[in-house]
NUPA-992419 format. One record per residue (C-alpha): residue number from 0; x, z negated, y negated. Coordinates in steps of 0.02 Angstrom, whole numbers, padded with zeros to 5 digits, always signed. Layout:
> nr; c1; c3; c2
> NUM; X; Z; Y
...
This chain:
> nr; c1; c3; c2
> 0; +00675; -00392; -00465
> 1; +00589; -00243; -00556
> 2; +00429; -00288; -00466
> 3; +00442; -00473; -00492
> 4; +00465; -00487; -00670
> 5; +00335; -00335; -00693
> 6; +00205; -00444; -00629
> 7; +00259; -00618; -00717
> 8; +00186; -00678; -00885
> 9; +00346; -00745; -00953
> 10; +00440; -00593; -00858
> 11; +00587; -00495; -00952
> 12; +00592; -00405; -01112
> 13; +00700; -00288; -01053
> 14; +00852; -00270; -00915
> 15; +01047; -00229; -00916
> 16; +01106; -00120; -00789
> 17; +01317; -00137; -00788
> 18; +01333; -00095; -00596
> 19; +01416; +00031; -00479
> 20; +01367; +00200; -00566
> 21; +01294; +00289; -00401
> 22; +01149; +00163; -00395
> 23; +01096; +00173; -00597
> 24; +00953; +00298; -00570
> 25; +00882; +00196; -00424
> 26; +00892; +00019; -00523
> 27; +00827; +00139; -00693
> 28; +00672; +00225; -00585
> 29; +00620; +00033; -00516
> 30; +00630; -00035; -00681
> 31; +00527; +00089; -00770
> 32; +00403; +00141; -00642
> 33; +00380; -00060; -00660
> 34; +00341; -00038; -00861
> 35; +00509; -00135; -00895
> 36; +00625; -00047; -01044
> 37; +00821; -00042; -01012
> 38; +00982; -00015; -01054
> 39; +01117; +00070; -00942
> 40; +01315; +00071; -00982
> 41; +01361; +00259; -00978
> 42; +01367; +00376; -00864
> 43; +01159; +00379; -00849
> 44; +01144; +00472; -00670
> 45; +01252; +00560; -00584
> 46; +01145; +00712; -00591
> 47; +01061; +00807; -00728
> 48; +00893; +00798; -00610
> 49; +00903; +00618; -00608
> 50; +00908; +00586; -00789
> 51; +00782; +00730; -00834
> 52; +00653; +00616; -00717
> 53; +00700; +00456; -00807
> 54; +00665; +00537; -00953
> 55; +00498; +00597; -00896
> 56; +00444; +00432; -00848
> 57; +00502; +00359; -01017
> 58; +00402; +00481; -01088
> 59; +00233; +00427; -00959
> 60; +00256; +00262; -00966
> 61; +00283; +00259; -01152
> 62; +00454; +00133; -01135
> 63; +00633; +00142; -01234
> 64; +00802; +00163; -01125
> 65; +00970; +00163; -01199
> 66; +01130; +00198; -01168
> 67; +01287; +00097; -01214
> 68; +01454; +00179; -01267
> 69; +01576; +00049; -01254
> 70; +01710; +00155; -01318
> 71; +01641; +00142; -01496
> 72; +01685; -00015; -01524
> 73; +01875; +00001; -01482
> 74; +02000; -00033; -01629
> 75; +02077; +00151; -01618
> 76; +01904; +00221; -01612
> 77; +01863; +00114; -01789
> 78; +02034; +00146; -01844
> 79; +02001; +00321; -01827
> 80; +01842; +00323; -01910
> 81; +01929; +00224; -02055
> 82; +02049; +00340; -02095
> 83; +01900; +00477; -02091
> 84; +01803; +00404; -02219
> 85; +01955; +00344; -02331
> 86; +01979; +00556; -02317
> 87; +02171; +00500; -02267
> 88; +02176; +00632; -02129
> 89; +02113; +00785; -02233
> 90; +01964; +00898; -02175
> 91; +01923; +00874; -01992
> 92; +01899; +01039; -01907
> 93; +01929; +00999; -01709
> 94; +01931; +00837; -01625
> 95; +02005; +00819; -01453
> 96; +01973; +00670; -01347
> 97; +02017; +00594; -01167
> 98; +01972; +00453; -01058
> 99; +02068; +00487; -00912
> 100; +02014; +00370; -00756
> 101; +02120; +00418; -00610
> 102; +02002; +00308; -00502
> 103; +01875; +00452; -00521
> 104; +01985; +00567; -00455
> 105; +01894; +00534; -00291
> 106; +01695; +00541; -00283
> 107; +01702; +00331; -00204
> 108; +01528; +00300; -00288
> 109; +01476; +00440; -00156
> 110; +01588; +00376; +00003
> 111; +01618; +00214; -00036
């Protein structure tokens, strides 16, 4: 697809990568090394490597990537930042969040 619409006149503006997290970085490389922009849903790569090189070839190939975090638009997450700015909590001095996802508990991007 990345090499496709990298050679069409009409071709994309930009894609939307929302699969399986272990293939991000190869679907993120193709896209850029093809001189098309995206944006990923969260985690970027799997490894710190991988994402240092997409941001490398951001940098060469002079392109935008982003990266969505869904949580922020969740009502307790708005809620939350509500009651911050109405200064109904008092002084924040620690915040302590978790997104437990017992189906990570085993690496199945990695085995399948």
């Amino acid at each position: 697809m990345a090499n496709r619409e990298s050679k069409r006149e009409d071709g994309i503006d930009f894609v939307s990568i929302t699969t399986s997290i272990n293939i991000y970085y190869a679907i993120a490389k193709a896209f850029l090394e093809s001189g098309i922009p995206f944006v990923c849903d969260k985690p970027l790569t799997l490894e710190l490597k991988d994402a240092r090189h997409l941001a490398s070839l951001e940098g060469e190939k002079d392109l935008l990537f982003g990266v969505t975090y869904t949580c922020t638009g969740y009502p307790m997450v708005k809620h939350a930042r509500d009651l911050i700015r109405q200064g109904r909590i008092g002084m924040l001095r620690f915040i302590s969040t978790e997104y437990p996802q017992d189906w990570l508990a085993n690496p199945l991007d990695r085995t399948g």
